[in-house]
C-alpha positions in Angstrom: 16.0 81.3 -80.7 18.8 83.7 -82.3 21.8 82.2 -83.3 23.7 83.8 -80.5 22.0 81.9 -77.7 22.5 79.0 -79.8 26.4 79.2 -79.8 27.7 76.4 -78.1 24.9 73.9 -78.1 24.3 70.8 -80.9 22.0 68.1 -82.2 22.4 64.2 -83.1 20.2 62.7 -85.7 20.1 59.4 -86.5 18.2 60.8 -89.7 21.3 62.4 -91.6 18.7 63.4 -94.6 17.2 65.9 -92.5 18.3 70.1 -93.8 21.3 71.3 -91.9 19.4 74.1 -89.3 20.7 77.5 -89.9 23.8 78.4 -88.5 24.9 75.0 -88.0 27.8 72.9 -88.9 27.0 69.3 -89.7 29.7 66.4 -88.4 29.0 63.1 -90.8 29.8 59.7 -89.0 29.0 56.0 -90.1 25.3 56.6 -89.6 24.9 59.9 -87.2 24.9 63.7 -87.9 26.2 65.6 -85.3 25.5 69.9 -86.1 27.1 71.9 -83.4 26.5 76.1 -83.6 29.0 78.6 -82.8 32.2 78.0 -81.2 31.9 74.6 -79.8 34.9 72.6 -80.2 34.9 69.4 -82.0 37.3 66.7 -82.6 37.0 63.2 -84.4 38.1 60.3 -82.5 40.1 57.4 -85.0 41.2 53.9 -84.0 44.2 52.3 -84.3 44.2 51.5 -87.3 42.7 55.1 -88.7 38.9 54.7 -88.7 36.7 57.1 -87.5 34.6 55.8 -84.8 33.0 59.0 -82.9 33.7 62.5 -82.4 34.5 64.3 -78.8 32.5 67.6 -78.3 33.7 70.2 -75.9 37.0 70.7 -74.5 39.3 67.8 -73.7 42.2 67.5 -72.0 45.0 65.0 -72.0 46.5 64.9 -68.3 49.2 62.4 -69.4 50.5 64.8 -72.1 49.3 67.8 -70.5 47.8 69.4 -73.5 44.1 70.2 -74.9 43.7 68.0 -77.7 42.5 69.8 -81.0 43.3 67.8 -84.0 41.8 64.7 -83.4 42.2 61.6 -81.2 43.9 58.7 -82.4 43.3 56.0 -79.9 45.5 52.9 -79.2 42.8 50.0 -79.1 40.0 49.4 -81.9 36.5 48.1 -81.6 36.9 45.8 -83.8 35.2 42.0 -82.8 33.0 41.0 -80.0 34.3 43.0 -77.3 32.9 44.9 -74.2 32.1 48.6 -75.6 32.1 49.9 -71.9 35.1 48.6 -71.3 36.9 50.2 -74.6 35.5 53.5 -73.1 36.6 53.3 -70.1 40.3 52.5 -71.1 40.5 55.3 -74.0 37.7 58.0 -73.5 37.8 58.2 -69.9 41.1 58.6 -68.9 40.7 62.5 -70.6 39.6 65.6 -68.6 37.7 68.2 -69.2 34.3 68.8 -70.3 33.0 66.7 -73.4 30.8 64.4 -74.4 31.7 61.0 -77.1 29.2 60.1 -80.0 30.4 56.7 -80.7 29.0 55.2 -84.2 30.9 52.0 -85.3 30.3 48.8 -85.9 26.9 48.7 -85.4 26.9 50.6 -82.8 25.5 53.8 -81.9 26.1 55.7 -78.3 26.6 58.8 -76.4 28.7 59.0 -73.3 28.9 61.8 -71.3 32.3 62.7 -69.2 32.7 62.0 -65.9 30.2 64.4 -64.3 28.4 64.9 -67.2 29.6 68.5 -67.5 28.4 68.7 -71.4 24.6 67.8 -70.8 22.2 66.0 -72.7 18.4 65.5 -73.6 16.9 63.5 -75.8 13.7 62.7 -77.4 12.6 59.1 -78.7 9.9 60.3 -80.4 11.9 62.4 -82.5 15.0 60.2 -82.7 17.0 62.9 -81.6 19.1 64.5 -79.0 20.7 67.3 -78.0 22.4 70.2 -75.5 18.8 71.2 -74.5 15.3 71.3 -75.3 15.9 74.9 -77.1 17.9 72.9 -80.1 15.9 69.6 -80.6 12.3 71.6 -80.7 10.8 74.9 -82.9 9.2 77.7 -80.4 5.8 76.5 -80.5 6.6 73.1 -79.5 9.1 74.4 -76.6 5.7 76.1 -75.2 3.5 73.4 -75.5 5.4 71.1 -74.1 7.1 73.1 -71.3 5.7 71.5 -68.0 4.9 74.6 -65.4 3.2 72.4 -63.3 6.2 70.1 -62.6 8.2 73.3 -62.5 6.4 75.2 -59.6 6.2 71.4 -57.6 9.6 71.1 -57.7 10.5 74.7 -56.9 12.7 75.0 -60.3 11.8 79.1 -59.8 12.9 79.0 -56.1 16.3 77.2 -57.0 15.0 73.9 -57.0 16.1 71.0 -60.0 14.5 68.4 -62.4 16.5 65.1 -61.0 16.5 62.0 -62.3 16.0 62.2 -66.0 13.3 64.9 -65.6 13.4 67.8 -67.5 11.1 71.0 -68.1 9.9 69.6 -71.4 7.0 66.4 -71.6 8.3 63.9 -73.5 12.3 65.0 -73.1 14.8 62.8 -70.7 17.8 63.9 -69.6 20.7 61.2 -70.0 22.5 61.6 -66.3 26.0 60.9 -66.1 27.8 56.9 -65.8 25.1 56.1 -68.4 25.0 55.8 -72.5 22.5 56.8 -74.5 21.8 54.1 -76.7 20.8 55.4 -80.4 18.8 52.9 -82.0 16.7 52.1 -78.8 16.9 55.8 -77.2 17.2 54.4 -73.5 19.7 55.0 -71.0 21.6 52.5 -69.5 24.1 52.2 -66.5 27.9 52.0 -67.5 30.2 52.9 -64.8 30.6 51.8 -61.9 29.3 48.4 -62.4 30.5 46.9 -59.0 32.4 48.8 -55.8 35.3 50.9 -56.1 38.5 48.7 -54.8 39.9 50.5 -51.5 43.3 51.9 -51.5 46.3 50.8 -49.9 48.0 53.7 -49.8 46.0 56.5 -49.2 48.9 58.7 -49.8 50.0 57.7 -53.2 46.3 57.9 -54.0 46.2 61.7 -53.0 49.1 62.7 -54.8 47.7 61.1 -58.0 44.4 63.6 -57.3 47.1 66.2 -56.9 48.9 65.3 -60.0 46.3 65.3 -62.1 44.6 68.3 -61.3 48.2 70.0 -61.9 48.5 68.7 -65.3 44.8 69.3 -66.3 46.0 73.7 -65.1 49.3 73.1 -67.0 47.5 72.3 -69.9 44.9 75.3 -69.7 47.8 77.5 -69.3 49.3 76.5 -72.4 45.7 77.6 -74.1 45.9 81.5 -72.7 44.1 83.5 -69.8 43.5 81.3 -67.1 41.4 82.7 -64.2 41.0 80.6 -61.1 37.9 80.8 -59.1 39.2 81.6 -55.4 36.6 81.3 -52.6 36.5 80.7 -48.7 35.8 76.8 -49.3 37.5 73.4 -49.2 37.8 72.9 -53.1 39.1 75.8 -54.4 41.4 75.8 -51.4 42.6 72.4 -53.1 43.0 73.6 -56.4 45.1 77.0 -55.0 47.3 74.5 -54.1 48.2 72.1 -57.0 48.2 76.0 -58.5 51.5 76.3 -56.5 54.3 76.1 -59.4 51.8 78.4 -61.7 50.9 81.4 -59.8 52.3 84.0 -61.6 50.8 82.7 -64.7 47.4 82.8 -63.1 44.8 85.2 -62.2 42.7 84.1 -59.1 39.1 85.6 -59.2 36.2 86.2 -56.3 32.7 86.9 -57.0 31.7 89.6 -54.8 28.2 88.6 -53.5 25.3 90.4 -51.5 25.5 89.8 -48.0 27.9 87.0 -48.0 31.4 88.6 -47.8 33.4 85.4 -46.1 34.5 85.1 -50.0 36.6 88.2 -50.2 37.5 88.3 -46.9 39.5 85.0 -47.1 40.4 85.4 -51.0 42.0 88.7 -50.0 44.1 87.4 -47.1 45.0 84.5 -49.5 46.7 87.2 -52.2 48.1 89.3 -50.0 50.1 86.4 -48.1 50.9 84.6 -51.2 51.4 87.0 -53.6 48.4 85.9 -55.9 47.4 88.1 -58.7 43.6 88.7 -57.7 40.1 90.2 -59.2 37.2 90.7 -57.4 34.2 90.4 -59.9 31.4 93.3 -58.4 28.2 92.4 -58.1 25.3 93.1 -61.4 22.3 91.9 -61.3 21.2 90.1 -64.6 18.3 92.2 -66.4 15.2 90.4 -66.7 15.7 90.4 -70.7 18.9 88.5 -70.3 17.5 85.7 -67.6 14.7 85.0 -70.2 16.9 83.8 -72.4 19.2 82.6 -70.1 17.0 80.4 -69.0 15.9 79.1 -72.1 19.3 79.1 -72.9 19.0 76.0 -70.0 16.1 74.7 -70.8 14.3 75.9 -68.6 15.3 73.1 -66.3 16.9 75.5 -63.9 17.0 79.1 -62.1 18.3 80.3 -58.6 21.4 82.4 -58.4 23.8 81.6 -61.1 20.8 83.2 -63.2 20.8 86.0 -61.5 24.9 86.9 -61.1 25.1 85.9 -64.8 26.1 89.4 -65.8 28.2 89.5 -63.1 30.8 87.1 -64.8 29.9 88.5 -68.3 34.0 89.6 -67.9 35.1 86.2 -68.4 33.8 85.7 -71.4 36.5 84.5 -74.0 38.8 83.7 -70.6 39.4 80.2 -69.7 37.6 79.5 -66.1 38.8 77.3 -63.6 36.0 76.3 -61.3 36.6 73.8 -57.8 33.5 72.1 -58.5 32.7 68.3 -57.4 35.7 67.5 -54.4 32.5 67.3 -52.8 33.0 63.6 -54.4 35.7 63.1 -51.9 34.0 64.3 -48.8 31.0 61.9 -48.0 28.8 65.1 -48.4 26.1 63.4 -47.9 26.3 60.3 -45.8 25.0 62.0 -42.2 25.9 59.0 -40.5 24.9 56.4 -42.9 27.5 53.4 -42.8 27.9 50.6 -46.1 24.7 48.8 -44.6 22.5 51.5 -44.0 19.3 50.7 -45.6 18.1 53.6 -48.3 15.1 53.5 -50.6 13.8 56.6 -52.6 11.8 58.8 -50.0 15.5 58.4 -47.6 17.5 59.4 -50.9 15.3 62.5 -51.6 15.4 63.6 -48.0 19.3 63.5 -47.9 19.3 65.5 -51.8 16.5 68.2 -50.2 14.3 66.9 -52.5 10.6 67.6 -52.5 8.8 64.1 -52.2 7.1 64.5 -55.1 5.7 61.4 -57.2 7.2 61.7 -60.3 11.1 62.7 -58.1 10.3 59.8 -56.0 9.7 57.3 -59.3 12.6 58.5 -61.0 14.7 57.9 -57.9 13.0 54.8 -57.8 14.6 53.8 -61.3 17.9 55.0 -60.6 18.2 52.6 -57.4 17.1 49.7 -59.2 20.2 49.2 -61.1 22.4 49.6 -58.2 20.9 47.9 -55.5 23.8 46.0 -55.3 26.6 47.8 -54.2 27.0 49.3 -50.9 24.9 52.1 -49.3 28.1 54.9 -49.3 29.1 54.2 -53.0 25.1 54.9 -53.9 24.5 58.1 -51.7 28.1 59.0 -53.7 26.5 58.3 -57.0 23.5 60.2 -55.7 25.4 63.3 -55.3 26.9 63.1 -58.2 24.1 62.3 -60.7 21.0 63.5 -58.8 22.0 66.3 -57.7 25.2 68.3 -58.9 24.6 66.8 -62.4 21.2 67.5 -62.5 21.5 71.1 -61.0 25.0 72.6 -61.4 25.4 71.1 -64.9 22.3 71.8 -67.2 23.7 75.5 -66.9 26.1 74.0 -69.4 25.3 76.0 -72.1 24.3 79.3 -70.1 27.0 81.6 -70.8 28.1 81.5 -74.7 31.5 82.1 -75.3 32.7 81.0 -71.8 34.9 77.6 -71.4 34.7 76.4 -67.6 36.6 73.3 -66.5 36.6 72.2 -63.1 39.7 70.2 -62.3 38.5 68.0 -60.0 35.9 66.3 -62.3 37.9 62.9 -64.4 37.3 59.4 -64.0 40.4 59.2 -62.4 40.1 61.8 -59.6 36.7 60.5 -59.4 38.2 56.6 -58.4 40.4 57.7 -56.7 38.2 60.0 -54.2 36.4 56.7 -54.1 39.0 54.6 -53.1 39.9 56.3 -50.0 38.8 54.8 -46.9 35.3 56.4 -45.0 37.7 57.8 -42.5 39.9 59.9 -44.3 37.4 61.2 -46.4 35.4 62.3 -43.5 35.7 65.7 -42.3 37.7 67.3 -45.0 40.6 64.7 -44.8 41.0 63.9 -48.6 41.0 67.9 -49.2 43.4 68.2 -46.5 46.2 66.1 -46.8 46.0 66.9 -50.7 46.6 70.2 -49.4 49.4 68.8 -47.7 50.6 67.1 -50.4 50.7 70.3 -52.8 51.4 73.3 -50.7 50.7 73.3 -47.3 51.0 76.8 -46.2 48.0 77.8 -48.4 46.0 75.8 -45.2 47.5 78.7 -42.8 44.7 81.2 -43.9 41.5 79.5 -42.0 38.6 77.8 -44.6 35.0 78.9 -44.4 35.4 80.9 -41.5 36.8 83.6 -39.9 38.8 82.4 -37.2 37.9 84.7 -34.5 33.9 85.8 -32.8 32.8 86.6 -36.2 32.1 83.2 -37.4 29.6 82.9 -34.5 28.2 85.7 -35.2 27.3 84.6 -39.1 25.7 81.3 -37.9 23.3 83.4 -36.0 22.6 85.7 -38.8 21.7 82.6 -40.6 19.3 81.4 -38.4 17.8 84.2 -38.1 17.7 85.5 -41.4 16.7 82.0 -42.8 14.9 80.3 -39.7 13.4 77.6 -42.7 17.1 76.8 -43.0 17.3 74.8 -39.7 14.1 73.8 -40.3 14.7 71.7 -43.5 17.8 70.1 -41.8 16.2 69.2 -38.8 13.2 67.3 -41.0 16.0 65.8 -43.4 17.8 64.2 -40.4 14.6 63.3 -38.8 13.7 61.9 -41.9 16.9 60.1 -42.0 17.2 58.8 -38.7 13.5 57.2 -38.6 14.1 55.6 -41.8 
């Protein structure tokens, strides 16, 4: 792999005697190396009383002081004693935006959390005592090809757009560590952190939306300070939302639309959006990635995923070196995947794959298996949220974390905070848009005059029937998932 495609990604070693690879930049802790490539960003994390414990990697943001944090940070607690590790986490890591990843090595004690979403992803290998951004980093070209698992691959559909859930990657004998859970270095397993019982439901769903607000402003305020923000702008809910907490920055802001094939609801509402408020606008044409540059983009990934984002990567090649705002994840915040389902609904595996379009494939249906164990506990809404979240946007949208060298993308939405808080609100306002609607309200209200994901007039009909009959399997998939769902 050249250096290039390299930029961006890193190891952990538990073996720090072990050569430097070229190109690299090794990060000494207590007992971990850490060698990142290119321009990744790191930052070493000191207690209270000025010890290292851990480095961030990636790009953090501090929503209470507005800023992205680049010399360090000093945290208020200490580790010091008998006390709950998660719970120290919690309190001082996860109250940051961004996208990052913590390597904690103190005391004893030796773990990786990733951020809220898991936006920085990670694989590891036991065998090798190592881990890393991908597969790409952690083995040497021949062991990448005998290890890379084409029959799991054309299963799952990874070439038609399908994803590796649940742990799986590409790569026989390499896990993927999903989101809410540490990797534990001396054992190399993953275990469950967050949440560890229900989310409390708010009292005041109003307060609760202006905090989502608030913190999605300060997490843009911040970016701004950094240089060239651009702000993906689409027909949908969640970039509708982050327009609006974009309301005092506009004219420090450029919003930008991918123009694509066949599909042109985007730049249809986009445009009508900047011209009504004034918004400083790029539409991004469509180029088709060269089959040169989706080889290594996908081993760039991996190899754990393809489908479009591969494909329109040269069509965002001219945000490279620009700062990228995405509306990924409000999806949290919508029930997006409860059809019907109340807190009591029973759901095993086969019912959780069906609502994810998954195929029911052993090894999908085992690792689903796994997941649910942990959780059986809590209530049936709070697991097909976590299912959203780790399953499937994790496991699909964020192993492209390391596609496009040179790029930073953070989507606002995605903190532990936001995230409780989207939790919190009751079933009913979150159903049917109403958390990203009355956040709307709460930010800038007018933005909601220009209709979202669709039209407005005959034309919207007219696409649903293009879509069935363009796509006929389309239907068919939803009719067998809520069949599926429904028999139970």
């Amino acid at each position: 792999m050249e250096l290039a495609d390299q930029d961006g990604q890193f190891v952990i070693r538990t073996n720090r005697n072990m050569a430097v690879p070229a190109g690299a930049t090794r990060h000494l802790l207590a007992s971990v190396a850490v060698d990142t490539f290119g321009t990744l960003e790191t930052l070493p994390v000191f207690d209270r009383s000025d010890q290292q414990i851990g480095l961030l990697i990636g790009t953090v943001v501090d929503t209470d002081r507005k800023v992205v944090l680049h010399d360090g940070l000093r945290l208020d607690g200490s580790l010091d004693g008998d006390g709950d590790v998660d719970a120290f986490v919690e309190t001082q890591i996860y109250r940051l935006a961004g996208t990052f990843l913590f390597v904690l090595d103190h005391g004893g004690t030796r773990r990786v959390y990733l951020d809220a979403n898991g936006t920085k992803s990670l694989v590891y290998d036991p065998s090798s005592k190592m881990a890393g951004a991908t597969a790409t980093v952690l083995l040497d070209a021949r062991e990448y090809d005998r290890r890379l698992r084409h029959d799991l691959l054309d299963a799952l559909g990874v070439h038609r757009g399908g994803s590796l859930p649940g742990g799986l990657t590409a790569h026989r004998g390499i896990y993927r560590l999903l989101c809410n859970h540490y990797l534990d270095l001396d054992s190399w397993t993953a275990t469950r952190h967050w949440p560890k019982a229900e989310i409390a439901q708010t009292t005041d769903v109003a307060a609760t939306c202006r905090t989502i607000v608030t913190e999605v402003k300060n997490t843009i305020e911040a970016l701004i300070k950094e240089g060239d923000v651009h702000v993906a702008l689409t027909a949908g809910h969640d970039t509708r939302l982050v327009l609006a907490c974009c309301r005092d920055f506009v004219d420090q802001i450029t919003f930008v639309t991918l123009q694509v094939p066949g599909d042109g609801i985007d730049i249809q509402l986009a445009g009508a959006l900047s011209e009504k408020f004034n918004l400083r606008h790029r539409v991004l044409p469509f180029v088709k990635t060269d089959s040169d540059e989706a080889e290594r983009w996908q081993k760039r990934a991996g190899h754990a995923v393809r489908g479009p984002n591969m494909d329109l990567y040269a069509a965002v090649a001219p945000l490279k070196d620009r700062i990228f705002v995405g509306g990924a994840c409000g999806e949290i915040g919508r029930g997006c995947i409860w059809f019907g389902a109340t807190d009591t609904t029973p759901i095993d595996a086969r019912q959780m794959a069906s609502r994810l379009k998954l195929p029911m494939h052993r090894e999908v249906i085992n690792a689903i298996d796994n997941w649910l164990a942990p959780i059986d506990h809590l209530g049936s809404l709070l697991k097909l949220d976590l299912a959203y979240m780790e399953l499937s946007i994790h496991c699909w949208v964020f192993v492209q974390s390391y596609t496009k060298p040179g790029h930073v993308e953070i989507n606002p939405l995605i903190s532990r905070r936001l995230f409780t808080a989207m939790l919190s609100l009751p079933p009913e306002v979150r159903l049917k848009n109403g958390m990203i609607l009355r956040c709307i309200e709460s930010a800038w209200p007018e933005v909601a005059s220009v209709p979202i994901n669709q039209y407005g007039n005959w034309r919207d009909k007219t696409v649903k029937l293009r879509h069935a009959i363009s796509d006929p399997r389309r239907a068919i998939r939803k009719a067998r998932q809520l069949v599926s769902i429904l028999i139970g």
